[in-house]
PDB file of N, CA, C and O in Angstrom:
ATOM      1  N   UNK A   1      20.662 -58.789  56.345  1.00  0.00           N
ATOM      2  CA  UNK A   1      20.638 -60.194  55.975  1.00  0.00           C
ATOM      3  C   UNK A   1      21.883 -60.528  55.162  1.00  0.00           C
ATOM      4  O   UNK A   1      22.280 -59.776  54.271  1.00  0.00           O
ATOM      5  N   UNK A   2      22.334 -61.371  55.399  1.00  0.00           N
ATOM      6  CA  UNK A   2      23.546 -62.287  54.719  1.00  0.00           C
ATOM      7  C   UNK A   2      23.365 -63.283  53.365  1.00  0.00           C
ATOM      8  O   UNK A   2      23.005 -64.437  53.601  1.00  0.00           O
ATOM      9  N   UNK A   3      23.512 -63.038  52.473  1.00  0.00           N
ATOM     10  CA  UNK A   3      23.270 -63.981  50.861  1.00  0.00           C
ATOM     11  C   UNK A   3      23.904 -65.257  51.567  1.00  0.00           C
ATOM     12  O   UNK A   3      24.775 -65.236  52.437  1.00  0.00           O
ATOM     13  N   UNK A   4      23.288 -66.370  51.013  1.00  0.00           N
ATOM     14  CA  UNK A   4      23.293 -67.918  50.947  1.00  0.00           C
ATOM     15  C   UNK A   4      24.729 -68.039  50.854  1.00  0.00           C
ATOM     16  O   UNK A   4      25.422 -67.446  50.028  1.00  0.00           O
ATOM     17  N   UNK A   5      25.344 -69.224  52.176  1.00  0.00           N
ATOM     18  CA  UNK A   5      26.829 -69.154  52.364  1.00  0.00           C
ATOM     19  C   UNK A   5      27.435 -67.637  52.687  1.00  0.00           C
ATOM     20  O   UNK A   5      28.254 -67.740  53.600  1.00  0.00           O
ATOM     21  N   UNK A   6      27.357 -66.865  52.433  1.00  0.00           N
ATOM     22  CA  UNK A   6      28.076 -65.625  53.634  1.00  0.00           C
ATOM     23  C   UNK A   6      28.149 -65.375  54.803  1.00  0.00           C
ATOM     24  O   UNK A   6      27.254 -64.852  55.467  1.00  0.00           O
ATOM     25  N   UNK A   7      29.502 -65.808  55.298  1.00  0.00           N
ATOM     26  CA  UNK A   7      29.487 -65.599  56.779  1.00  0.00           C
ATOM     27  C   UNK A   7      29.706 -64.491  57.071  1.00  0.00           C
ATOM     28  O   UNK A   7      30.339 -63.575  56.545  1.00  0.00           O
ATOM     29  N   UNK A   8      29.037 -64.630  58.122  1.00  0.00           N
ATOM     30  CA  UNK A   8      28.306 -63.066  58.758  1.00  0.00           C
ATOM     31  C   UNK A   8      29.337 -63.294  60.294  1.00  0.00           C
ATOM     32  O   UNK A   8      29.875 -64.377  60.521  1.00  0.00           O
ATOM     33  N   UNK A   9      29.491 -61.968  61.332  1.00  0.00           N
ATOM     34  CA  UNK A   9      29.859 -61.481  62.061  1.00  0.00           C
ATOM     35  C   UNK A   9      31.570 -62.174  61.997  1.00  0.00           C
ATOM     36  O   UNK A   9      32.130 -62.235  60.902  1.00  0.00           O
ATOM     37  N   UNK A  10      32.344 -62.705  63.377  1.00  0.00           N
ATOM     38  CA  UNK A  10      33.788 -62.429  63.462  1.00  0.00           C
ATOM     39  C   UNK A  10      34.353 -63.459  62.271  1.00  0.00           C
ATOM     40  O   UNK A  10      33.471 -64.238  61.910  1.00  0.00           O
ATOM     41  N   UNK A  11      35.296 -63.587  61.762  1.00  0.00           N
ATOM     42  CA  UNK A  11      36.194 -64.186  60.376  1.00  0.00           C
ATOM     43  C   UNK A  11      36.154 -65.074  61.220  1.00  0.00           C
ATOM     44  O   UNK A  11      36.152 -64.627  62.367  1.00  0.00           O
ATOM     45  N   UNK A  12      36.109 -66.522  61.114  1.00  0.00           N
ATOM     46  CA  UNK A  12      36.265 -67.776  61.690  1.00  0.00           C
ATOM     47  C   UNK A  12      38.389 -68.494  61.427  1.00  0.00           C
ATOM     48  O   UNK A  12      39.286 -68.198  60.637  1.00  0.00           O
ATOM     49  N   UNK A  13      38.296 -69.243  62.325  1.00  0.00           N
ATOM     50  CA  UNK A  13      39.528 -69.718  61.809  1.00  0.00           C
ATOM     51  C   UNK A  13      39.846 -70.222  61.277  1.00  0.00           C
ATOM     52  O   UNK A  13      39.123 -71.189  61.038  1.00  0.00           O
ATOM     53  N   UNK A  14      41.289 -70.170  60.464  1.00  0.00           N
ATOM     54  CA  UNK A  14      41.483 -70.869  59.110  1.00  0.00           C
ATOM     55  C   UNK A  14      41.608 -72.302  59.572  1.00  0.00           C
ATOM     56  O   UNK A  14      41.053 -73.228  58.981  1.00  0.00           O
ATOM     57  N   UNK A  15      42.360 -72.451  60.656  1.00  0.00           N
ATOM     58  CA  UNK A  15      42.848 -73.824  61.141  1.00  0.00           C
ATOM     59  C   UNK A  15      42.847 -73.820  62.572  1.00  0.00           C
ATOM     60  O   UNK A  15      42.518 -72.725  63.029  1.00  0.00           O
ATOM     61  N   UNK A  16      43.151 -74.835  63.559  1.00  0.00           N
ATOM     62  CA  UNK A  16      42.807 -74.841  64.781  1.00  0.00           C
ATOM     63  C   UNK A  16      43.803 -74.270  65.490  1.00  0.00           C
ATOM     64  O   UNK A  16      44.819 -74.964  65.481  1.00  0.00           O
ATOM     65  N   UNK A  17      43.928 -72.861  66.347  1.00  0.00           N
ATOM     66  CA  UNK A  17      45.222 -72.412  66.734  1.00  0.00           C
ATOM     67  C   UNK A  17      45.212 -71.001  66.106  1.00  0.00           C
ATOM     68  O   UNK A  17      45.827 -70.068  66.623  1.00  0.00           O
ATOM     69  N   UNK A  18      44.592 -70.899  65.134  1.00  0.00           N
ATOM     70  CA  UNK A  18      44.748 -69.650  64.277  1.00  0.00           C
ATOM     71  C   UNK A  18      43.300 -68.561  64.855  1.00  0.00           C
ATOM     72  O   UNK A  18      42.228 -68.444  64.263  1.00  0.00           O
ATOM     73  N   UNK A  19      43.663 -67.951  66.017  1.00  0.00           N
ATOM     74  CA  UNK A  19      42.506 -67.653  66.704  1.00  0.00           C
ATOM     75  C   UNK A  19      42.395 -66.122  66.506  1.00  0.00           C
ATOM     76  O   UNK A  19      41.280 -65.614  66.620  1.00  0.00           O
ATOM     77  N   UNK A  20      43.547 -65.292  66.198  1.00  0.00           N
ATOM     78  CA  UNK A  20      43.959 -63.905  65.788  1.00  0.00           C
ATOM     79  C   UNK A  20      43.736 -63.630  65.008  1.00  0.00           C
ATOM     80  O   UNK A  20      42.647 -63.072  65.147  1.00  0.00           O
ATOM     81  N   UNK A  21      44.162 -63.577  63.587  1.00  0.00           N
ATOM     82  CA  UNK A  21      44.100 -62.500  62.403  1.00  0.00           C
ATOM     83  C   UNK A  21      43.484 -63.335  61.310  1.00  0.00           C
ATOM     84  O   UNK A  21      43.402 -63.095  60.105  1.00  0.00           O
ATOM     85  N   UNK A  22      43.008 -64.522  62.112  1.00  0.00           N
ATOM     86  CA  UNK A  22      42.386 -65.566  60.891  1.00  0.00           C
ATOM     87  C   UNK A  22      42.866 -65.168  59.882  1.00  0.00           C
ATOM     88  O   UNK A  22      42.290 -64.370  59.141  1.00  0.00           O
ATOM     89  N   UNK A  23      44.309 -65.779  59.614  1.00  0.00           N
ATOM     90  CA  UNK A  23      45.211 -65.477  58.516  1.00  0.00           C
ATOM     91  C   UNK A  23      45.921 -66.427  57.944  1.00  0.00           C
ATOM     92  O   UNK A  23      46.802 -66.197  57.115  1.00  0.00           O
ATOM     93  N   UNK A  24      45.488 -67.915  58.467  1.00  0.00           N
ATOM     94  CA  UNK A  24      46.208 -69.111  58.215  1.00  0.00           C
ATOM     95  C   UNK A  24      47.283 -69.459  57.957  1.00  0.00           C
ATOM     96  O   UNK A  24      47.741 -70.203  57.090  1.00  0.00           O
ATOM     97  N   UNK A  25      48.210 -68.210  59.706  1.00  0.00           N
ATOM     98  CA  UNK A  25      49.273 -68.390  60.098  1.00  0.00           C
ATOM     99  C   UNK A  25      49.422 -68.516  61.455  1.00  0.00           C
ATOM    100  O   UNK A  25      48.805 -67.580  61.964  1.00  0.00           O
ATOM    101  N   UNK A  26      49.932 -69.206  62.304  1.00  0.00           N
ATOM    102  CA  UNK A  26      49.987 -69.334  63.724  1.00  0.00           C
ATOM    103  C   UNK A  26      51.500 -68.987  63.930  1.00  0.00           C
ATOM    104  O   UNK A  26      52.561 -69.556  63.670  1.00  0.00           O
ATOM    105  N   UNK A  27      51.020 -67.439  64.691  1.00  0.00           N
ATOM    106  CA  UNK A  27      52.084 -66.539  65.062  1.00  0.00           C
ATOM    107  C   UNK A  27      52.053 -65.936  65.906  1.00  0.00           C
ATOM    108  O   UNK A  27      51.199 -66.379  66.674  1.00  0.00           O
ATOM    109  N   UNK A  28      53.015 -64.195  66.675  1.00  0.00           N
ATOM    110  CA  UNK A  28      52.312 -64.144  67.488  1.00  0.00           C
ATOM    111  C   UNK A  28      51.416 -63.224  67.747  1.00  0.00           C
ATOM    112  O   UNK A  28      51.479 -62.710  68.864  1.00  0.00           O
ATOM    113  N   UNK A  29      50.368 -62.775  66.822  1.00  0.00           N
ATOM    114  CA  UNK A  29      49.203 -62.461  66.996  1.00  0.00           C
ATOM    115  C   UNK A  29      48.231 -63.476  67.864  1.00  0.00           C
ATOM    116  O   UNK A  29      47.331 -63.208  68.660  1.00  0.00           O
ATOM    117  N   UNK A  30      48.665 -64.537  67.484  1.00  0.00           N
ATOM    118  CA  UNK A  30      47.721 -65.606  68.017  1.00  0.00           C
ATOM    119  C   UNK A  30      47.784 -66.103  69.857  1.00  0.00           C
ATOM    120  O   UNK A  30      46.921 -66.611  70.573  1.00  0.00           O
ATOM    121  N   UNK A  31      49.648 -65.545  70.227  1.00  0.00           N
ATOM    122  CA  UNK A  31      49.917 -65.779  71.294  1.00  0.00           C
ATOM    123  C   UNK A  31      49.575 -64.299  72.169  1.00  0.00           C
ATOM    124  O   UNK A  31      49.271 -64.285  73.362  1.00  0.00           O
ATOM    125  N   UNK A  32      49.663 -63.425  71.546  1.00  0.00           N
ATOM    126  CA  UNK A  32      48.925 -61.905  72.056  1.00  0.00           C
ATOM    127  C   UNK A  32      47.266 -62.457  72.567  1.00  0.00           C
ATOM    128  O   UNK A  32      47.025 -62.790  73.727  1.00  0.00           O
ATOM    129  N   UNK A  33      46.508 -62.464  71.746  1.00  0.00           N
ATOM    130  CA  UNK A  33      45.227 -63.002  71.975  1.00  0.00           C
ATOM    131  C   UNK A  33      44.998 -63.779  73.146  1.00  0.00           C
ATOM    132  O   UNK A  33      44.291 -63.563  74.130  1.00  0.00           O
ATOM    133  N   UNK A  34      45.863 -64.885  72.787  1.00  0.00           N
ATOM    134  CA  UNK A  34      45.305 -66.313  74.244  1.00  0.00           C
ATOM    135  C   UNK A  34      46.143 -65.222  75.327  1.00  0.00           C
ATOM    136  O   UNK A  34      45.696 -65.369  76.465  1.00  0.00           O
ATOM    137  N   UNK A  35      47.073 -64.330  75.270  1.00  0.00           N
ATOM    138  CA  UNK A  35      47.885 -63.740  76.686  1.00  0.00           C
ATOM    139  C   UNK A  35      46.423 -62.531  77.155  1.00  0.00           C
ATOM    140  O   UNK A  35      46.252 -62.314  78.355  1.00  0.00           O
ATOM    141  N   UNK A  36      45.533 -61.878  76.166  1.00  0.00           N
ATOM    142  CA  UNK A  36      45.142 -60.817  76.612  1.00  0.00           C
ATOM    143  C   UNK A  36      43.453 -61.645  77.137  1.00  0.00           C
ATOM    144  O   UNK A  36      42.403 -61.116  77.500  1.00  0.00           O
ATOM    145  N   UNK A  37      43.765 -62.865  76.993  1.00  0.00           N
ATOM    146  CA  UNK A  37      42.351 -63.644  77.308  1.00  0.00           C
ATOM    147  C   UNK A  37      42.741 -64.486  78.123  1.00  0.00           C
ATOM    148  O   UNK A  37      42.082 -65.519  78.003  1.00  0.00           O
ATOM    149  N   UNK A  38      43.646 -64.554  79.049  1.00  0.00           N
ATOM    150  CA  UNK A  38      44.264 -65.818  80.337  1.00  0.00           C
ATOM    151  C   UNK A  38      43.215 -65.362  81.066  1.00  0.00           C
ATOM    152  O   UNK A  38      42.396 -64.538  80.657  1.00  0.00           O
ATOM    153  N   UNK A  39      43.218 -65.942  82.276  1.00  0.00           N
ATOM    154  CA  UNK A  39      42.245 -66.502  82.890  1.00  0.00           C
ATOM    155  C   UNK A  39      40.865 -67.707  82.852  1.00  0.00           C
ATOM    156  O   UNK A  39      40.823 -68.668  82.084  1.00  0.00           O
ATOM    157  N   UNK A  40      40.061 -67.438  83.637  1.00  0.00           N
ATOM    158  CA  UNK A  40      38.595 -68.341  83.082  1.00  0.00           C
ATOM    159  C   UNK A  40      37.797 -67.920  82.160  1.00  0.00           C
ATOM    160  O   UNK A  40      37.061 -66.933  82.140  1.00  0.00           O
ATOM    161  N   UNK A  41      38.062 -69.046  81.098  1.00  0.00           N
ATOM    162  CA  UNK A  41      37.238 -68.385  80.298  1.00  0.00           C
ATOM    163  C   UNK A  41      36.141 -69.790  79.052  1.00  0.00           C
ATOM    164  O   UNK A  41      36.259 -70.076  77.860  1.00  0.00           O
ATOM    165  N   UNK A  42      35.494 -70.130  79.804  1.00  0.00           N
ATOM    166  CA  UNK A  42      34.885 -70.986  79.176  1.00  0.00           C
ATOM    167  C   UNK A  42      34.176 -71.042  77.427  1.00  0.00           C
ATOM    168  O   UNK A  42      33.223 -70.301  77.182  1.00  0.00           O
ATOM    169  N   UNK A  43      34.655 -71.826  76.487  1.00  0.00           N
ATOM    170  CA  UNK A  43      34.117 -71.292  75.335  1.00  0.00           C
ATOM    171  C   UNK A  43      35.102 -70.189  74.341  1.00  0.00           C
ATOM    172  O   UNK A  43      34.717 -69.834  73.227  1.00  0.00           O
ATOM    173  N   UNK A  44      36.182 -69.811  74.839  1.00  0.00           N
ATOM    174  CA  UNK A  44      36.632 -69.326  74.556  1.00  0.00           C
ATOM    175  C   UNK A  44      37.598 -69.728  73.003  1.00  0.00           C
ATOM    176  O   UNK A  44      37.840 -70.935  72.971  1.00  0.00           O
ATOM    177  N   UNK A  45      38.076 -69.072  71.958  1.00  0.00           N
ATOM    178  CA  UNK A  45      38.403 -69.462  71.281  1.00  0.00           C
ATOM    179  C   UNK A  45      40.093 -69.485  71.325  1.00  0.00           C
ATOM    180  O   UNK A  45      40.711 -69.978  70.381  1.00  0.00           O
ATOM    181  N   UNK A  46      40.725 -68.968  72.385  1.00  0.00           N
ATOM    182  CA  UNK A  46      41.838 -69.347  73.045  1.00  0.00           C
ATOM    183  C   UNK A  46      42.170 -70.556  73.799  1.00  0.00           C
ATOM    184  O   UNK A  46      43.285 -71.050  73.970  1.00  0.00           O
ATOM    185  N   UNK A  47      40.829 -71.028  74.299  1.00  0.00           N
ATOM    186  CA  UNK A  47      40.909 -72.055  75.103  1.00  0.00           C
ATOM    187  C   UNK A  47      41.513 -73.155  74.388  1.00  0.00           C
ATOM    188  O   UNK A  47      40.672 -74.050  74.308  1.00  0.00           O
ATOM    189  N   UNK A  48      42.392 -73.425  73.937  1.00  0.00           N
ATOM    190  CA  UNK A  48      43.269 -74.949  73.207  1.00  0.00           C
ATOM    191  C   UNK A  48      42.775 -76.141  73.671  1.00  0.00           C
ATOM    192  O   UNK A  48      42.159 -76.969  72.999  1.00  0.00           O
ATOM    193  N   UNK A  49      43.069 -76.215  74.884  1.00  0.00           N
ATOM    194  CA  UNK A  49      43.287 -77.613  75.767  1.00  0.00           C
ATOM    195  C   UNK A  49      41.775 -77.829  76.477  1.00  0.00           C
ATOM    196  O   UNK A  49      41.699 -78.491  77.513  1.00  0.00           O
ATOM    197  N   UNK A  50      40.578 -77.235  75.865  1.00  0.00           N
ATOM    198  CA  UNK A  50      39.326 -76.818  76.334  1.00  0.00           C
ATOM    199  C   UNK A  50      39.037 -77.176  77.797  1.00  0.00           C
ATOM    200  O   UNK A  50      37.905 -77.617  77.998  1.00  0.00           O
ATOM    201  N   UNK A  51      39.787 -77.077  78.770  1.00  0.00           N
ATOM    202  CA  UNK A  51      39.489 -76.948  79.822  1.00  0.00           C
ATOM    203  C   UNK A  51      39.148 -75.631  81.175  1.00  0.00           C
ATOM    204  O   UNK A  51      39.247 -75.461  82.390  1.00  0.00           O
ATOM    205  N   UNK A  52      38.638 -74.849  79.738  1.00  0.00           N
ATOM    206  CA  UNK A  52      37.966 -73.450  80.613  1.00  0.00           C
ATOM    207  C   UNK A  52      38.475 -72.513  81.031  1.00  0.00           C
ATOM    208  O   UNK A  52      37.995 -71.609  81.715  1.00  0.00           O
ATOM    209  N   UNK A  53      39.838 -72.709  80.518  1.00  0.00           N
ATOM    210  CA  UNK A  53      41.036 -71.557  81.445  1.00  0.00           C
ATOM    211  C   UNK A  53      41.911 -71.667  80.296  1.00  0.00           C
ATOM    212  O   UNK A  53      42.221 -72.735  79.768  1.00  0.00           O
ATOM    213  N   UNK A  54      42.338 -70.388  79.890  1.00  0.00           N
ATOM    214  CA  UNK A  54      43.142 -69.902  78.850  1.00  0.00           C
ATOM    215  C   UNK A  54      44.370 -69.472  79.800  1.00  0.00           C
ATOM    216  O   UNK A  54      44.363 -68.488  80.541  1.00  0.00           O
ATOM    217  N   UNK A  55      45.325 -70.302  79.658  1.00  0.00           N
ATOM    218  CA  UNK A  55      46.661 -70.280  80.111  1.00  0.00           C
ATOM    219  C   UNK A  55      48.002 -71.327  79.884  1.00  0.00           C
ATOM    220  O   UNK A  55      47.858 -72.153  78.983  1.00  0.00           O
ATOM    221  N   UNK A  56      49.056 -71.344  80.502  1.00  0.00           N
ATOM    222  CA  UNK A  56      50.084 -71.601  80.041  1.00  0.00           C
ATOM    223  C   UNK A  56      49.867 -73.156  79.012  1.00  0.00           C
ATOM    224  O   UNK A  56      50.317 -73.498  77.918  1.00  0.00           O
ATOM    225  N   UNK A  57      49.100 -73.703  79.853  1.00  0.00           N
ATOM    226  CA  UNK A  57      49.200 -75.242  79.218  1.00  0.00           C
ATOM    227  C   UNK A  57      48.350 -75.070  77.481  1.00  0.00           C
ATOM    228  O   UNK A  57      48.622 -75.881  76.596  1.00  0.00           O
ATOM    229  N   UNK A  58      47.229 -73.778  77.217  1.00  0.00           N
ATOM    230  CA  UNK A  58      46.654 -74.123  76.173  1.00  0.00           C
ATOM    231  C   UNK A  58      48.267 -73.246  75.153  1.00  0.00           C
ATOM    232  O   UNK A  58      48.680 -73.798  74.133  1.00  0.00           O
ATOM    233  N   UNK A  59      48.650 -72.482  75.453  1.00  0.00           N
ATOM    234  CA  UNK A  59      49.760 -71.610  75.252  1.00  0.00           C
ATOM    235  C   UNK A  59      50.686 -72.913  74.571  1.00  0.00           C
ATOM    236  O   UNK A  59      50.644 -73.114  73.358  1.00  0.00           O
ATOM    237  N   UNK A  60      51.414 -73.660  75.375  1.00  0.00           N
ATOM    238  CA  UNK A  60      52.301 -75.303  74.805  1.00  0.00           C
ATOM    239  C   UNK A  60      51.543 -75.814  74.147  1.00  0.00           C
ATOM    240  O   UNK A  60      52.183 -76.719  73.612  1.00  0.00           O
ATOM    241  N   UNK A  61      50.422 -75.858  73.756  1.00  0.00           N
ATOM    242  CA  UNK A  61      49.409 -76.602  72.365  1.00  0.00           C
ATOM    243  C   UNK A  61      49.768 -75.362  71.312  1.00  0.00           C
ATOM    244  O   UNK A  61      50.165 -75.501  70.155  1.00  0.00           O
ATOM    245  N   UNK A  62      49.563 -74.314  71.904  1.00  0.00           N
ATOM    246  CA  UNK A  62      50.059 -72.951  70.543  1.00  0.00           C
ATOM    247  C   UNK A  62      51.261 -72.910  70.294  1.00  0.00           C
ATOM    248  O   UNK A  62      51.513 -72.429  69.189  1.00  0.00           O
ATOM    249  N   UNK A  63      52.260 -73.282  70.990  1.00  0.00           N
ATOM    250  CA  UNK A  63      53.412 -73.268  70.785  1.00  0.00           C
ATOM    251  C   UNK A  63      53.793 -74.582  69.473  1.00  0.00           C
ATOM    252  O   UNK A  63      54.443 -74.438  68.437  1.00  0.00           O
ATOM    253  N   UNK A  64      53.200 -75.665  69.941  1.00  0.00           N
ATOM    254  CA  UNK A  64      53.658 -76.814  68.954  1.00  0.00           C
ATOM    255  C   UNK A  64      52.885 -76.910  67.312  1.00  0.00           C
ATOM    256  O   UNK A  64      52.845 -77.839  66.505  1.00  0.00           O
ATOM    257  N   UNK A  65      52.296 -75.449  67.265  1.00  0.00           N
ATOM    258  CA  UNK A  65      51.367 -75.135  66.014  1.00  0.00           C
ATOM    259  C   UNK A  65      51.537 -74.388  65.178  1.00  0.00           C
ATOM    260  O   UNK A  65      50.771 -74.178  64.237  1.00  0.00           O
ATOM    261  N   UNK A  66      52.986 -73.658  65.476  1.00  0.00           N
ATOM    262  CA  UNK A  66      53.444 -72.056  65.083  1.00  0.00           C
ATOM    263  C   UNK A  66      53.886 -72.604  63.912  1.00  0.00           C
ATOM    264  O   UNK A  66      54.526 -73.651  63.805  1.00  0.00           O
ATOM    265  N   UNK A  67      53.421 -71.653  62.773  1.00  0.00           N
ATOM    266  CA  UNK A  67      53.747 -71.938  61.085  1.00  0.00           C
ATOM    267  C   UNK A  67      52.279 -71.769  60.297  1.00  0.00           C
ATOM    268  O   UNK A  67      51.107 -71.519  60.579  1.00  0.00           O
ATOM    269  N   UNK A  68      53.003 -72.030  59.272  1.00  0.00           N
ATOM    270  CA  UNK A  68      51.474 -71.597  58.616  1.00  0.00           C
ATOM    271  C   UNK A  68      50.367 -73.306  58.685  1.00  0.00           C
ATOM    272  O   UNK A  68      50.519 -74.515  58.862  1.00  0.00           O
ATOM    273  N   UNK A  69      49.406 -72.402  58.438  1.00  0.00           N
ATOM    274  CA  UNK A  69      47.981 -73.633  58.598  1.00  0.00           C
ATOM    275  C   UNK A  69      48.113 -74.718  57.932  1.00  0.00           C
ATOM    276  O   UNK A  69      48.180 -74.307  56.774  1.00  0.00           O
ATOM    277  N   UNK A  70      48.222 -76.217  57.890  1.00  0.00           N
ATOM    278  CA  UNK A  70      48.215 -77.448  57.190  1.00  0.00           C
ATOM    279  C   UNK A  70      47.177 -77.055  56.065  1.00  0.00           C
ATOM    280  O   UNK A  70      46.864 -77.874  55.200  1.00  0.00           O
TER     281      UNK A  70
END
């Protein structure tokens, strides 16, 4: 069991884009990730452009995000 407010299982992201080392930096850990998760993939937390497929186009949303988290 998890105490009140402790999140439990994967580190969530700091900011939107920051899908890797939840480190509230968009780098390329983050572009490793969406590359080792291309294809269909619905739900996915690579998916950027949420249209079910982790590829080049959600990749140009990661690209225009690189730096640290707002």
């Amino acid at each position: 069991a998890t105490k009140s407010g402790e999140k439990s299982g994967l580190a969530q992201p700091t900011c939107f884009g920051d899908i890797a080392g939840n480190d509230g930096v968009i780098n390329a850990a983050d572009f490793r990730l969406m590359q080792a998760a291309a294809g269909f993939a619905p739900s996915h937390s690579a998916d950027l452009d949420e249209n079910d497929v982790v590829d080049i186009a959600g990749a140009a949303v990661l690209q225009g995000l690189i730096g640290p988290c707002p």
